[in-house]
C-alpha positions as CSV (number, residue, x, y, z in Angstrom):
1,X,4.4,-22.8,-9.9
2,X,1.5,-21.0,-7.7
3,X,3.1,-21.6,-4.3
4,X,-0.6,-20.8,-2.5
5,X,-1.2,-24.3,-0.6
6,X,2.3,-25.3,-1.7
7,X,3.8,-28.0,1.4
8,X,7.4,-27.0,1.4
9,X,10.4,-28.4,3.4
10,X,13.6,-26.3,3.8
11,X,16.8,-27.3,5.5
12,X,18.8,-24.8,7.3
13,X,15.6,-22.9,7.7
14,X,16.8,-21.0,11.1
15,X,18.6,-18.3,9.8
16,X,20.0,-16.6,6.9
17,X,18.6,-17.6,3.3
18,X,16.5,-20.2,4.6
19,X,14.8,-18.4,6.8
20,X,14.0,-15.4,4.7
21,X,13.1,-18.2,1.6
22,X,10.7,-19.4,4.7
23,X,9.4,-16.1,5.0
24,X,8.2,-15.3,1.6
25,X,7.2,-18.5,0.7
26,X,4.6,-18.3,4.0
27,X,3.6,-15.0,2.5
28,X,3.0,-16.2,-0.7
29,X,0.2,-18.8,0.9
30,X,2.7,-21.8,1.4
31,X,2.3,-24.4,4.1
32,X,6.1,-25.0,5.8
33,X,8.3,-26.9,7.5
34,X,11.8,-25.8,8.8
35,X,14.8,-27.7,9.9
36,X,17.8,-26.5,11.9
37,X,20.3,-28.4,14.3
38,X,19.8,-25.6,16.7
39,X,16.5,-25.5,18.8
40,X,16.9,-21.8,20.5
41,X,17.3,-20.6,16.9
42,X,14.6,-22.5,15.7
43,X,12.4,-21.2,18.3
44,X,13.3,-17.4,17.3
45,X,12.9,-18.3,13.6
46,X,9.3,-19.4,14.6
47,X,8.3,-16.6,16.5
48,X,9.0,-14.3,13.2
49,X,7.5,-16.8,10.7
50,X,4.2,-17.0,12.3
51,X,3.6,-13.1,11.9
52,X,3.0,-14.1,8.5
53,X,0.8,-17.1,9.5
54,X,0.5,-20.2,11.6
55,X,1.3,-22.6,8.4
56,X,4.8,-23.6,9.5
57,X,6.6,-25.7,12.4
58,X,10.1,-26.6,13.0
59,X,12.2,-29.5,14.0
60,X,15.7,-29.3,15.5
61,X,17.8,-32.2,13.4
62,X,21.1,-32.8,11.5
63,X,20.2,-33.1,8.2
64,X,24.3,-33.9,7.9
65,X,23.5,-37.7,9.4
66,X,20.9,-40.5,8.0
67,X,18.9,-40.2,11.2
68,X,18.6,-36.7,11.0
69,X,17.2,-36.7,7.8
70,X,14.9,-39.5,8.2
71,X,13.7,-37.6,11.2
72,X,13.2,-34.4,9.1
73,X,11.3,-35.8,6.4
74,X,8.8,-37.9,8.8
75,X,8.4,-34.7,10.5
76,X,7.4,-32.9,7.5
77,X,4.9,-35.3,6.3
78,X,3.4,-35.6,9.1
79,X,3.1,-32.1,9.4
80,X,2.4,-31.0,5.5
81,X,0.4,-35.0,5.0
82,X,2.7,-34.6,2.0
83,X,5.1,-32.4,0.0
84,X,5.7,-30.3,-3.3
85,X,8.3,-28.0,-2.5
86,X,12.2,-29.6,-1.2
87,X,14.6,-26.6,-0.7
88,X,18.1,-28.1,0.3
89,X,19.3,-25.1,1.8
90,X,21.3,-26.6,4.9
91,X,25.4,-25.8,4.1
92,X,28.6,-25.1,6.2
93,X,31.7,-23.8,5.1
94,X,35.6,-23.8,6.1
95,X,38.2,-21.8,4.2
96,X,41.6,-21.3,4.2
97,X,44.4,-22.9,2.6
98,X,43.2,-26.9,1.6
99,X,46.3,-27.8,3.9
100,X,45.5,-26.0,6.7
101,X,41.9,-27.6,6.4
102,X,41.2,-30.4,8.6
103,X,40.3,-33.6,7.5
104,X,37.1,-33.8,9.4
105,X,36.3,-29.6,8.1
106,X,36.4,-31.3,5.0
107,X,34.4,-34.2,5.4
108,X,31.7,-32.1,7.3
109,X,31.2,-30.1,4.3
110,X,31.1,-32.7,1.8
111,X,28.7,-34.4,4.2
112,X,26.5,-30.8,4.8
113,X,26.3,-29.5,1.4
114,X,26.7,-32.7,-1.0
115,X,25.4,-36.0,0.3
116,X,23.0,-34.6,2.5
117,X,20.6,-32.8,0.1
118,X,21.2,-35.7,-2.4
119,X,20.1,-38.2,0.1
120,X,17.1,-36.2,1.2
121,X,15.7,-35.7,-2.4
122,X,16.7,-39.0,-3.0
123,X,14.0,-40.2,0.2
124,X,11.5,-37.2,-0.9
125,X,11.0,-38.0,-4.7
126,X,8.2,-40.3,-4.0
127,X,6.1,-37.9,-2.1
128,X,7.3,-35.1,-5.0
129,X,6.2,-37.7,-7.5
130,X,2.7,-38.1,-5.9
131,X,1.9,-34.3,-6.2
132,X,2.7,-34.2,-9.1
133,X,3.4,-30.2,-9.6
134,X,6.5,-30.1,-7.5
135,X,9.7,-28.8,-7.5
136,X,13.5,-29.4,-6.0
137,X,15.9,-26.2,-5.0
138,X,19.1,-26.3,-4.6
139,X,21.0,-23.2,-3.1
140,X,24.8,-23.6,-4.4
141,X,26.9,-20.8,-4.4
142,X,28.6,-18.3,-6.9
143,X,31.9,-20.0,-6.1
144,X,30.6,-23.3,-8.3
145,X,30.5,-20.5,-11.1
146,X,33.7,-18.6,-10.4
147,X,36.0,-20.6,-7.7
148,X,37.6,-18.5,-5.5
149,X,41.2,-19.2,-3.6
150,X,40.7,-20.5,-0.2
151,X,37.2,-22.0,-1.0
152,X,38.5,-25.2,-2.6
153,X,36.7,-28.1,-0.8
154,X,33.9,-25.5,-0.5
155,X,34.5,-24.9,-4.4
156,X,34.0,-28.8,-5.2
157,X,30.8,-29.4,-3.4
158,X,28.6,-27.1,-4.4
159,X,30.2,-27.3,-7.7
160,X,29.1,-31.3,-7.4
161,X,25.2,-30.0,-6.2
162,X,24.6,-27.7,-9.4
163,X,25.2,-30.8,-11.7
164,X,23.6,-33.2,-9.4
165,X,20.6,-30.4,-9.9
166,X,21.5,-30.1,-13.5
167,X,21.2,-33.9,-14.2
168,X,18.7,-34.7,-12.2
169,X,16.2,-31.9,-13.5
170,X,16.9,-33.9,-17.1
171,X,15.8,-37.4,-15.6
172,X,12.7,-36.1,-14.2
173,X,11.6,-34.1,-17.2
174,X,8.3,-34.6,-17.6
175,X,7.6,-36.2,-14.4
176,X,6.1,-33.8,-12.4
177,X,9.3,-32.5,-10.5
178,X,11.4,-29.4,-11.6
179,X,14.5,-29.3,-10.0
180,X,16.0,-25.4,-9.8
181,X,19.7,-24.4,-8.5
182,X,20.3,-20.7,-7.1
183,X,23.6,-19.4,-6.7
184,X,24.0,-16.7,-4.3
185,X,26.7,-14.2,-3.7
186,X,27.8,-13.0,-1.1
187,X,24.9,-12.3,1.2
188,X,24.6,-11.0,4.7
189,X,23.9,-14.3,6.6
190,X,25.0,-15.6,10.3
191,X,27.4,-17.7,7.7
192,X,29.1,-15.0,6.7
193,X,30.1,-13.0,10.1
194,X,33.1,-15.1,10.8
195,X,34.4,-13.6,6.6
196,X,36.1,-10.1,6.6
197,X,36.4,-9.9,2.7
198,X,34.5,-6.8,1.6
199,X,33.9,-5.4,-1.4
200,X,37.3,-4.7,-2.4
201,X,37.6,-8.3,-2.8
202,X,35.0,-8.7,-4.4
203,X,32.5,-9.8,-1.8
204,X,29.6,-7.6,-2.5
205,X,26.9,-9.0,0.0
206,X,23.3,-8.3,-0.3
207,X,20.4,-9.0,1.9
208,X,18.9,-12.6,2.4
209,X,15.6,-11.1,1.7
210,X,16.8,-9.9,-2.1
211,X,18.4,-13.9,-2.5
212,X,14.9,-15.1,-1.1
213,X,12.5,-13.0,-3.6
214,X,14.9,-13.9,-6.4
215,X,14.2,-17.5,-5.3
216,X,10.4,-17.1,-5.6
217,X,10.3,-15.2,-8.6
218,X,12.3,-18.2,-10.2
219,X,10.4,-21.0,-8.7
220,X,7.1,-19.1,-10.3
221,X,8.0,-18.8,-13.4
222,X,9.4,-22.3,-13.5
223,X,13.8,-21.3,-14.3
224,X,16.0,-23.4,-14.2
225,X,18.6,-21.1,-12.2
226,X,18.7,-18.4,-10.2
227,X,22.4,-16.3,-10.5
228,X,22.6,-13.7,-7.5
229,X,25.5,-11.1,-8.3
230,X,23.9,-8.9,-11.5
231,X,26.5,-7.6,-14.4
232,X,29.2,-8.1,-12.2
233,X,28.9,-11.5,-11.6
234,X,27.5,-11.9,-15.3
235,X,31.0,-10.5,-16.2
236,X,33.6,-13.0,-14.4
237,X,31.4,-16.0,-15.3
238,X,31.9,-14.8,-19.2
239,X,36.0,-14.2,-18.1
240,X,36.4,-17.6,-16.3
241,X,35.6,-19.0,-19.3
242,X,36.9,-17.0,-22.1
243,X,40.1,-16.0,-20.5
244,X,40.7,-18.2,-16.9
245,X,44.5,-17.0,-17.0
246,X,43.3,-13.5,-16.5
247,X,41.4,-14.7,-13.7
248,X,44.2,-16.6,-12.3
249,X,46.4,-13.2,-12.3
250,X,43.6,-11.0,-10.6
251,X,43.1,-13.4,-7.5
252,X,47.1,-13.7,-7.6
253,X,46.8,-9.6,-7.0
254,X,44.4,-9.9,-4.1
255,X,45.6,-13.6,-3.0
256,X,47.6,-12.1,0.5
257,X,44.4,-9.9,1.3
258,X,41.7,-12.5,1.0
259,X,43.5,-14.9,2.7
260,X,43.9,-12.8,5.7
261,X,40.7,-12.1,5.4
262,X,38.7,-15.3,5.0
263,X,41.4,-17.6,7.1
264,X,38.5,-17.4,10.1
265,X,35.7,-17.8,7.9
266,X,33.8,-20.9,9.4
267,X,30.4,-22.2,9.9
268,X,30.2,-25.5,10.4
């Protein structure tokens, strides 16, 4: 896909991934539309998109409830008069032991990073339909490759969004919509800064920016995935699933460490 022209929505498009996807996409000659919950960050997100034109305008909603996403999608259309690109990028996390987790932790990030960006594709395929040459990204997470201790609710859900992406990209083959999931590592995001795993523990973060022009290169040359993390990552997917035991034992090793170090890791 040429993104020149291109109307693109993104949740979570404050800060972080979104924001730098944002970025590059407006670059690349993209019309866009950003959502955040947060209207002083959305204002600051603004003021650096628009360096790299005036194509793109914000709206401060909770893609988390129904009317928050009704309000988002009305807000892009009328905006865009239409829409090709749909990046779910809105997410929240809680670790720490799935005890220790609250009920309504976990419920937020079912709600965040599972229904929420199947019930807004859900409302936007008939605009995605009507162009045509569209496309659906998902940003998951290495975890739904490789699930970490301490990340299980985390884990599940955007475990449950690559197959949502993974079926749903099969029912709309040849329709006109592509549907994409990107798994990121570990990357240097407001999302992060509450986690104090490094790279001892395997936490090896990397810029937004490099997730964001992975993103692009993907969505131009029409993949179906986008796996952030290089050999490294390449390597534990191929252990998980050859050998899971031996994975067991080598979080088992680190299991004290991370856990002291993700217990405060929450962005919800």
């Amino acid at each position: 896909m040429n993104l020149k022209g291109k109307r693109v929505l993104i949740t979570g498009g404050s800060s972080g991934i979104g924001l730098a996807i944002a970025d590059a996409m407006l670059v690349e000659g993209a019309k866009v539309v950003i959502s955040g919950r947060r209207s002083d960050a959305l204002d600051a997100a603004l003021d650096r998109l628009r360096r790299n034109g005036e194509s793109v305008a914000a709206i401060a909603a909770d893609v988390g409830t129904d009317e928050g996403r009704a309000r988002t999608l009305a807000f892009a259309l009328e905006k865009l008069g239409g829409l090709d690109v749909l990046v779910n990028n809105a997410g929240g996390v809680r670790a720490g032991r799935l005890e220790d987790t609250t009920e309504d932790e976990i419920r937020s990030m079912i709600e965040v990073d599972l229904v929420a960006p199947i019930m807004l594709t859900r409302a936007a395929l008939p605009e995605l339909r009507a162009s045509k040459d569209a496309i659906v990204v998902n940003i998951a997470s290495g975890i739904a490759l490789v699930a970490a201790p301490f990340y299980s609710t985390y884990a599940g859900v955007k475990a449950g969004l690559a197959k949502f992406s993974e079926s749903l990209r099969r029912e709309l083959k040849g329709e006109g919509v592509h549907v994409m999931t990107v798994y990121p590592g570990a990357t240097e995001t407001p999302m992060m800064s509450s986690n104090r795993a490094g790279p001892e523990l395997g936490f090896m973060r990397e810029p937004a920016e490099a997730v964001a022009a992975a993103t692009i290169a993907g969505i131009e040359e029409g993949a179906f995935e986008v796996i952030r993390g290089g050999d490294a990552r390449a390597k534990m997917i191929a252990l998980n699933r050859d050998d899971p035991a031996a994975l067991d034992q080598r979080f088992a090793d680190l299991k004290l460490a991370l856990s002291n170090a993700v217990r405060d890791h929450s962005a919800l």
